[in-house]
C-alpha positions as CSV (number, residue, x, y, z in Angstrom):
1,X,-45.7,-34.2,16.4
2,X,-43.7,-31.5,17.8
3,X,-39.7,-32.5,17.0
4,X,-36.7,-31.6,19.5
5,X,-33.8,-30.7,16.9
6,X,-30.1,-31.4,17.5
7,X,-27.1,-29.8,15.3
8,X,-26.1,-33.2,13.6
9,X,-24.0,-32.1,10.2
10,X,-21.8,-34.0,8.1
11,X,-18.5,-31.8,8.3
12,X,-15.2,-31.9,6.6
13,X,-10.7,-32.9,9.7
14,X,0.1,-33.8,25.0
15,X,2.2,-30.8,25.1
16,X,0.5,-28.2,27.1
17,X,-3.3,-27.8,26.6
18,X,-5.0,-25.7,25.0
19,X,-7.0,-22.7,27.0
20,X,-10.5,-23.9,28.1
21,X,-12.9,-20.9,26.9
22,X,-15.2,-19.9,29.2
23,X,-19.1,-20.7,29.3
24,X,-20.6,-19.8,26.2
25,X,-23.9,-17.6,26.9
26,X,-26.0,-18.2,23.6
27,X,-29.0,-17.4,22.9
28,X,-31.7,-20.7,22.0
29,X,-34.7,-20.2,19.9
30,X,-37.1,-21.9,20.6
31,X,-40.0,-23.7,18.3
32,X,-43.3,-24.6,21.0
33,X,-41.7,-26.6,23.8
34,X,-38.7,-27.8,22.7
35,X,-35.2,-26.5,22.6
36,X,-33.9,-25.7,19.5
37,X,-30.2,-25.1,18.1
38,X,-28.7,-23.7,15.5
39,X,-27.6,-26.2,12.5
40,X,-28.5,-27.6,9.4
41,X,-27.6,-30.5,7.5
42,X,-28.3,-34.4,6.6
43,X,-26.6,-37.2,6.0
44,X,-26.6,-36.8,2.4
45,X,-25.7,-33.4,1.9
46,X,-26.1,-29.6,2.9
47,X,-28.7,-27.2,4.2
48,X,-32.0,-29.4,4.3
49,X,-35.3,-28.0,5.5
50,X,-38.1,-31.1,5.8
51,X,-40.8,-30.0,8.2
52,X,-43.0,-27.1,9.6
53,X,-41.9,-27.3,12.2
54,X,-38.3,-26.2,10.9
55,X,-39.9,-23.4,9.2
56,X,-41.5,-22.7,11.7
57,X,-37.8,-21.9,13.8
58,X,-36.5,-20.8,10.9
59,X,-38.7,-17.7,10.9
60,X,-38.4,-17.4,15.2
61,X,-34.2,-17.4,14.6
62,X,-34.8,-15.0,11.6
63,X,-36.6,-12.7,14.7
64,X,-33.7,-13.0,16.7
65,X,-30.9,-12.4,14.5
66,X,-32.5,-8.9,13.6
67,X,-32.7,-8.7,17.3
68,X,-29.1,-9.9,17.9
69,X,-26.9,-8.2,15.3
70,X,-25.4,-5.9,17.3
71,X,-24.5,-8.1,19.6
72,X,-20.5,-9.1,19.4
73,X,-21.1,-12.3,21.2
74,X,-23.6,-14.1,19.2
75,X,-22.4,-17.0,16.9
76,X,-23.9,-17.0,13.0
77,X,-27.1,-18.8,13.5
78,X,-28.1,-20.9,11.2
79,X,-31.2,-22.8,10.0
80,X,-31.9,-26.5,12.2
81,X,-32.4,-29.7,10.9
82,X,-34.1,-32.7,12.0
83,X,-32.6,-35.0,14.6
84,X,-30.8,-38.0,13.5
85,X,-31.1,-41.8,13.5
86,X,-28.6,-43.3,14.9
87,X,-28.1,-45.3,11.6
88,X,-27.6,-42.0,9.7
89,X,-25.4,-40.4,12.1
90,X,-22.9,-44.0,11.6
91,X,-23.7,-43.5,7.4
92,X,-23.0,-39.9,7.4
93,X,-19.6,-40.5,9.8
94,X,-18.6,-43.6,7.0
95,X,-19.5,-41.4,3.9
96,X,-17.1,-39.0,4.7
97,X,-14.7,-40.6,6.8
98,X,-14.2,-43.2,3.7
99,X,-13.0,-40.3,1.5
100,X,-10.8,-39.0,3.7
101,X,-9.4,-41.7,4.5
102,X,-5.8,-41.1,2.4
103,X,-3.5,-43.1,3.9
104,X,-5.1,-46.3,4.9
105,X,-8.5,-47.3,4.3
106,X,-10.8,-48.7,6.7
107,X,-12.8,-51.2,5.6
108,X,-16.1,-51.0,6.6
109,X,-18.2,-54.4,6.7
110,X,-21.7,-55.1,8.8
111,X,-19.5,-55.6,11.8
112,X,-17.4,-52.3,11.6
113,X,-20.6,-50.7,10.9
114,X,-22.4,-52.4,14.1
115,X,-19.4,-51.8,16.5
116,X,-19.3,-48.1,15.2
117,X,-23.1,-48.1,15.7
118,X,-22.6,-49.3,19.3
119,X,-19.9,-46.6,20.3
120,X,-22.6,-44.1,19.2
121,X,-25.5,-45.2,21.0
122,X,-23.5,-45.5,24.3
123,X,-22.2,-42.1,23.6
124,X,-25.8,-40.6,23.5
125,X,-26.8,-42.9,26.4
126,X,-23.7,-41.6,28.4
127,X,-22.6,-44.5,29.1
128,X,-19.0,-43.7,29.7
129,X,-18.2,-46.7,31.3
130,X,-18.8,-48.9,27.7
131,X,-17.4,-46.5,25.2
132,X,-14.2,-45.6,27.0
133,X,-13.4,-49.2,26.6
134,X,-13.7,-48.4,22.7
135,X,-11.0,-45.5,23.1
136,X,-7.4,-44.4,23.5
137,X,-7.4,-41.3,25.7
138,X,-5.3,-38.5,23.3
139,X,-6.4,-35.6,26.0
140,X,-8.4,-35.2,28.9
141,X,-11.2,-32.4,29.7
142,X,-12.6,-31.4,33.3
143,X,-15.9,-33.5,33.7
144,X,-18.5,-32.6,35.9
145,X,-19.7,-32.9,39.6
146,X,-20.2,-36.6,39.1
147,X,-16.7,-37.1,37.9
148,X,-14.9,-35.5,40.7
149,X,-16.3,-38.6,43.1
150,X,-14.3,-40.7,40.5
151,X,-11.2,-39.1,39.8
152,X,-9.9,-42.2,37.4
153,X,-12.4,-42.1,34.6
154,X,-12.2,-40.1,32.4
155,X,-15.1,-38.9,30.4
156,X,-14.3,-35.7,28.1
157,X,-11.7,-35.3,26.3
158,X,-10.1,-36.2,23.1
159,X,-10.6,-40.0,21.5
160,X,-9.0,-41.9,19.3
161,X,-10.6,-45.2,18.5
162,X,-9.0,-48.3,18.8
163,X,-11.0,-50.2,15.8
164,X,-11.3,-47.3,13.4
165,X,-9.1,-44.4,12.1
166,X,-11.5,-41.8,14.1
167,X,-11.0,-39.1,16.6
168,X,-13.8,-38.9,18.6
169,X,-14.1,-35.0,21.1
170,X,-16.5,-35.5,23.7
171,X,-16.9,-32.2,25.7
172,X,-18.8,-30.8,29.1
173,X,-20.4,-27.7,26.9
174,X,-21.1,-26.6,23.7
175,X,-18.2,-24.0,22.9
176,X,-15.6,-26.1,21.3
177,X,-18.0,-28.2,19.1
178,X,-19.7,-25.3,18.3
179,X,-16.3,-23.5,16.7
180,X,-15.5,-26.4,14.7
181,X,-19.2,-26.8,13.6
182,X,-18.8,-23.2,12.2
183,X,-15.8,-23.4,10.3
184,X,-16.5,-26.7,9.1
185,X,-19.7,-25.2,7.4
186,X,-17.9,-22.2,5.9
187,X,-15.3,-24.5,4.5
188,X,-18.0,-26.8,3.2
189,X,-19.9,-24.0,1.4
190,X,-16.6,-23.1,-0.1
191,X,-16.1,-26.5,-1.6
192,X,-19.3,-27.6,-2.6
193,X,-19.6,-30.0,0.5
194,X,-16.6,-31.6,-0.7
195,X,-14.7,-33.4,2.0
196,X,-12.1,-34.9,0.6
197,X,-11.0,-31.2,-1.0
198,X,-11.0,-30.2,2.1
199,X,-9.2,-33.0,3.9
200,X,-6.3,-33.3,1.0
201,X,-5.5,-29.1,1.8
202,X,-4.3,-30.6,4.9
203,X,-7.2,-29.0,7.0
204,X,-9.1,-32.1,9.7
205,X,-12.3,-30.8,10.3
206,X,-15.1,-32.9,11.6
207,X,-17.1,-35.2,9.6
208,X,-20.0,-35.0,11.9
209,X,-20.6,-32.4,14.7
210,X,-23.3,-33.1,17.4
211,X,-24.4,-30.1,19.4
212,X,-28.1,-31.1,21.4
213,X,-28.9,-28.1,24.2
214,X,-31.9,-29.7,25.6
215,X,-32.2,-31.7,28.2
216,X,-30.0,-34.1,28.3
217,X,-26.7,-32.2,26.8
218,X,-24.9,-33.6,24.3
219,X,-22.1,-32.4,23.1
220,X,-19.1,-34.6,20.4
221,X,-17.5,-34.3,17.2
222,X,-16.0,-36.9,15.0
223,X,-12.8,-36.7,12.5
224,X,-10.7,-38.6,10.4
225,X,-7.8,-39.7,12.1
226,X,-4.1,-38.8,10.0
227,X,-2.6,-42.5,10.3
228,X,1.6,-42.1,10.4
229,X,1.3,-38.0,11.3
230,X,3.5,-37.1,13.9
231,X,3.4,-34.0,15.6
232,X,5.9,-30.8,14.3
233,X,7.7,-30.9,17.6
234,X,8.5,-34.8,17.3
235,X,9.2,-34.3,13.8
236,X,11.7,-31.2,14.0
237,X,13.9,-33.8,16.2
238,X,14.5,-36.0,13.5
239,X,15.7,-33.4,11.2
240,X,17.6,-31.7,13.2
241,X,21.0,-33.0,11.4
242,X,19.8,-32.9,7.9
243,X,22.6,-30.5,5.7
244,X,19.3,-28.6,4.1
245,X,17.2,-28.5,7.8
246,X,16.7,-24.7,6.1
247,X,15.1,-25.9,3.1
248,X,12.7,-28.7,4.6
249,X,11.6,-26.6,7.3
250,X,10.3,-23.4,5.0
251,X,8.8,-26.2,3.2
252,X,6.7,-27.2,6.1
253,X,6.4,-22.9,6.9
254,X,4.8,-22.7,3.1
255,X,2.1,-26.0,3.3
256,X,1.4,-24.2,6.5
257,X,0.7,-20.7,5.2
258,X,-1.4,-22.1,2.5
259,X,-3.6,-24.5,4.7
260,X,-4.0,-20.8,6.4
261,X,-4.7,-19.3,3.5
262,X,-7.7,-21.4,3.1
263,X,-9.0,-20.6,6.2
264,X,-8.3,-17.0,6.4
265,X,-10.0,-16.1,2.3
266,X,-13.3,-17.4,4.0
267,X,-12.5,-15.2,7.3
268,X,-12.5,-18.6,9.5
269,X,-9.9,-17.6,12.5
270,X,-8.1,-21.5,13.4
271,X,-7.3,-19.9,17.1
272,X,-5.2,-22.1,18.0
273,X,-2.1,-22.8,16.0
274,X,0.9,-24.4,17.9
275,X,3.0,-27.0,17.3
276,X,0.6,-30.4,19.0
277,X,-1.7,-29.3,16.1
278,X,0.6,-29.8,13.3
279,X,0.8,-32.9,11.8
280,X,3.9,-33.8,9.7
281,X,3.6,-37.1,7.7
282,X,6.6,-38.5,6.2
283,X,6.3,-39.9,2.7
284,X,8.1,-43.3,2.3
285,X,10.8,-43.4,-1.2
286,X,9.1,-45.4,-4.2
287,X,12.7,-47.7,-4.2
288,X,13.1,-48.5,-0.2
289,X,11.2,-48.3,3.5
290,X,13.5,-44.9,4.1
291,X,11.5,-41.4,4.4
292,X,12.1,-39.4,1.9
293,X,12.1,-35.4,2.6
294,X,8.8,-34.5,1.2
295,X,6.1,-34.5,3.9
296,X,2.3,-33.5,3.2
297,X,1.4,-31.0,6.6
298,X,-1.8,-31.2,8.2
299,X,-3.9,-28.9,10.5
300,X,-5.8,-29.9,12.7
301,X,-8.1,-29.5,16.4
302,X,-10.3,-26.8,15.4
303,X,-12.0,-26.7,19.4
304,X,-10.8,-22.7,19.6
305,X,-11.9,-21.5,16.2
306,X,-14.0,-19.0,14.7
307,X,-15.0,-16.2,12.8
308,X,-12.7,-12.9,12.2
309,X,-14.1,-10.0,13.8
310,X,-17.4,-12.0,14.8
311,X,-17.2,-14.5,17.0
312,X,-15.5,-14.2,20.9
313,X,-14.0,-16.9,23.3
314,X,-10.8,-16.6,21.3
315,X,-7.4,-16.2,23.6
316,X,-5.3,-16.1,20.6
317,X,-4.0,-19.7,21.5
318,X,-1.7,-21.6,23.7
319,X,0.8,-20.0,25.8
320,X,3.7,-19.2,24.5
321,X,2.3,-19.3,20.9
322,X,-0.5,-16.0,22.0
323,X,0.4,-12.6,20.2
324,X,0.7,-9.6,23.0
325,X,-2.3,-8.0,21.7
326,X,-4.1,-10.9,23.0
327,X,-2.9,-9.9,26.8
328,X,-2.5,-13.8,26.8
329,X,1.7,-13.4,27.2
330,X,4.6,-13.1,29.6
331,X,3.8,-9.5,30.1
332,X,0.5,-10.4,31.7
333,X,0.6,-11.5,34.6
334,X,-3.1,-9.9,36.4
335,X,-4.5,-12.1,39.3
336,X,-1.1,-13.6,39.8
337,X,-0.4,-15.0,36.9
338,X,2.8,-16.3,36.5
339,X,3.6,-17.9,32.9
340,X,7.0,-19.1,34.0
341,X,6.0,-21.3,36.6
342,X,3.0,-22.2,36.2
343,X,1.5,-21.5,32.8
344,X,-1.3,-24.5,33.1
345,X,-3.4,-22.1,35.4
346,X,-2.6,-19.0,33.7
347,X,-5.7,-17.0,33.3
348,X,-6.8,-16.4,29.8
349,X,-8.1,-13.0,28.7
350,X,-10.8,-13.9,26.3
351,X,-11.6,-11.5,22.7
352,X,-13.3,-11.7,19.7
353,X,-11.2,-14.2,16.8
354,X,-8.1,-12.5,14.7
355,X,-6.1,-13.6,11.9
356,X,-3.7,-11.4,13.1
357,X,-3.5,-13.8,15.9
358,X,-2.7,-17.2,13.5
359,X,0.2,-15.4,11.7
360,X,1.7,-14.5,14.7
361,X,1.6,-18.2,16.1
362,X,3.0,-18.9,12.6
363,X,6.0,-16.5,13.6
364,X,6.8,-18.0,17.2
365,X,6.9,-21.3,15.8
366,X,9.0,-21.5,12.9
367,X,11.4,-18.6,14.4
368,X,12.1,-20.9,17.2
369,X,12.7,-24.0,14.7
370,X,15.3,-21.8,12.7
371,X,16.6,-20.1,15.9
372,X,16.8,-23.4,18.1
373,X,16.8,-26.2,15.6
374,X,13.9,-27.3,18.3
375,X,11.0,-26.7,19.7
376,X,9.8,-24.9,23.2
377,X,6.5,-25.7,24.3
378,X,6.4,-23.3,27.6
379,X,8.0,-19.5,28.4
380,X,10.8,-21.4,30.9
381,X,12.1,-23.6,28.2
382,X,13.2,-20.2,26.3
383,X,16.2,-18.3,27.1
384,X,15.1,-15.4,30.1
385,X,15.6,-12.6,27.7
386,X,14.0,-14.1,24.9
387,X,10.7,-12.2,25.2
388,X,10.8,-8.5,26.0
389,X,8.6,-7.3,28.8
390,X,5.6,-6.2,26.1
391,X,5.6,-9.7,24.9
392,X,7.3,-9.4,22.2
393,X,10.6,-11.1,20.8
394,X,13.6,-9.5,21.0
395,X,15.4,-8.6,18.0
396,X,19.3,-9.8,18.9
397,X,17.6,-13.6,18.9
398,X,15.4,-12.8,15.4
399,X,19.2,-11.7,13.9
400,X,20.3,-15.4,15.3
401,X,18.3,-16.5,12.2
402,X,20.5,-17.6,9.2
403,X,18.7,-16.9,6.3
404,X,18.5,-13.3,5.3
405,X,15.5,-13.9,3.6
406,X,13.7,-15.9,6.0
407,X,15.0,-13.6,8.7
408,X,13.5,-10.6,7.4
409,X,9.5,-12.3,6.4
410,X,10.1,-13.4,10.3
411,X,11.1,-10.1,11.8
412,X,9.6,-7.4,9.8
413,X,6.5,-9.3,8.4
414,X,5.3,-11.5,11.2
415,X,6.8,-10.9,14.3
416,X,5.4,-7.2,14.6
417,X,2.8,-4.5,16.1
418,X,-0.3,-6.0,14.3
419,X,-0.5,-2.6,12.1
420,X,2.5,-4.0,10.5
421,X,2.1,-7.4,10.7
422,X,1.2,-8.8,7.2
423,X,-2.1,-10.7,6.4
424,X,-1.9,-14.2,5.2
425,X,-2.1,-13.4,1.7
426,X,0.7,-11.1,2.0
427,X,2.8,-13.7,3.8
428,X,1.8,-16.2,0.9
429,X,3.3,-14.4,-2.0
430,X,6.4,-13.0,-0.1
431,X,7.2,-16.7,0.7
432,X,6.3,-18.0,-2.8
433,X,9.2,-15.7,-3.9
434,X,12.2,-18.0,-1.9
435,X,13.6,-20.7,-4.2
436,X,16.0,-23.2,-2.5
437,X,19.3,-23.8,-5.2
């Protein structure tokens, strides 16, 4: 019996929205007559080849790989697995979601398991209508032809559900899926297919990615959901008095660098670093209900990532938070765009992933917070003159900044020409050297 294969893996995870890459154009192996994807991976555990017929691909995606090499928009192909039951693809979300699962735990009886079941089989029978009753809409992505005749309901987008402590992304193509599925992997491969490891460095990859090209497209990813985490710009605000606002905040800039460092030693590119994808979450005191100033940071929405060097529809991130050697900044403004006024249709320039590009979102962020005491989501909310022409920051507003020390990692480490900008490593150590008295 020939089988039709699907990418079905058990992974590791508002303000403006993030840039909407381009149609991927990928090239599909295929095995006989039936489409066939890159993946690998079961419900129990990592890289599993069962059939001929996956050997069979195997050896046609080994052809095109040679073929492909040289070509800079390919994605790392991997070996496919089987299709998924239904069952397994609810097991394999539970297994891992369970482990995650650090703050409050789920409990997961027959019923949980049988309404979880349900949101997954109307998911693959696209029927929106039944599992958008299962979900809170976080964000919204462009549908298709059908949805435009319907204008209220909303199909793609960002989920969380209303039963469980899971984000579900349901998307229109394969691009976004496919950049989480990708790190996810390399991540997993670090770790031994350890979720939780992963999970507790503060980095929310999926635990299941679903990536089906043939006919009919599916296209979703599911995550752990980070119960009390607030996002960094709703956070910032309630600090904003504290006497040592210094002190928490680089403590926030260092769990951040090293959730980065764990990307960047496997060259996985995060590609989208701003503020609405940093979670902050307060730990209570042992002796009363009051937060206490420790936090534990996570990272998370990894829809825009990829592989340094390797893979393309990267645009550097969000606007304002894209380094000028992206061409995604105020200084561009090509086919009319105009970033001031109206930076939701601003048109991307897409490129191959950087880490370059993460440490300079790193930069923007946390030299507004010390700058500000706040954060600014879009170009207008920024003083006129506080991005030169080329895109970069000007230096009177990087001398605003009170610590010397900070001031300097900010201005000459970060917030440079990427030939001088440090790499994440470098960044680490210099800011392991700053001890608060």
């Amino acid at each position: 019996m020939i089988k039709n294969y699907s990418e079905n893996r058990p992974l590791l995870s508002s303000p403006p929205s993030s840039p909407i890459p381009p149609i991927p154009t990928y090239k599909v192996a295929h095995s006989k007559e039936e489409n066939v994807i890159r993946g690998h991976g079961n419900s129990n555990g990592y890289k599993t080849m069962e059939t001929m017929e996956t050997m069979e691909t195997m050896k046609t995606m080994e052809t095109m790989e040679t073929m492909n090499e040289n070509n800079e928009t390919s994605m790392n192909m991997s070996v496919p697995s089987p299709v998924f039951t239904k069952d397994e693809i609810v097991d394999c979300i539970i297994k891992h979601v369970q482990k995650a699962e650090i703050y409050n735990s789920t409990y997961w009886d027959n019923m949980s398991r049988f309404m979880l079941k349900n949101t997954i089989m109307n998911i693959h029978n696209k029927n929106y209508k039944e599992y958008l009753k299962d979900f809170l809409v976080y964000k919204q992505y462009d549908g298709d032809g059908a949805s435009d005749a319907q204008p209220h309901i909303i199909k793609y987008g960002m989920f969380k559900h209303k039963c469980f402590n899971l984000m579900i992304r349901i998307d229109t193509v394969e691009d976004q899926i496919t950049g989480e599925d990708i790190v996810s992997s390399t991540l997993l491969q670090k770790y031994d297919n350890n979720y939780q490891d992963i999970i507790r460095l503060g980095i929310v990859i999926p635990a299941y990615c679903h990536i089906k090209l043939s006919n009919p497209q599916l296209f979703y990813s599911v995550q752990p959901f980070i119960t009390n985490g607030i996002t960094l710009d709703r956070w910032i605000k309630t600090i904003q008095n504290k006497g040592n606002f210094d002190e928490i905040v680089y403590d926030v800039f260092m769990q951040l660098t090293a959730i980065v460092k764990e990307l960047h030693e496997v060259d996985c590119v995060h590609g989208d670093i701003k503020p609405s994808n940093i979670l902050i979450v307060q730990q209570q005191n042992a002796n009363n209900k009051h937060y206490s100033n420790n936090v534990t940071v996570f990272l998370i929405d990894f829809g825009l990532s990829g592989i340094h060097e390797k893979t393309k529809c990267a645009s550097g991130g969000t606007l304002p938070f894209c380094a000028p050697e992206t061409e995604n900044t105020n200084a561009n403004t090509r086919n009319g765009n105009n970033v001031i006024k109206y930076p939701q249709h601003f048109n991307y320039n897409w490129l191959k992933h950087n880490k370059s590009h993460d440490i300079w979102s790193l930069g923007v962020i946390f030299v507004t917070i010390y700058i500000f005491k706040s954060i600014k989501l879009y170009y207008h909310e920024y003083p006129s003159d506080f991005f030169l022409p080329s895109g970069y920051i000007s230096s009177k507003y990087i001398r605003i900044v009170k610590h010397e020390y900070i001031r300097n990692i900010l201005g000459e480490c970060i917030l440079v020409e990427p030939s001088k900008r440090c790499d994440i490593l470098q960044l680490n150590n210099i800011m392991s050297n700053l001890a608060f008295m």
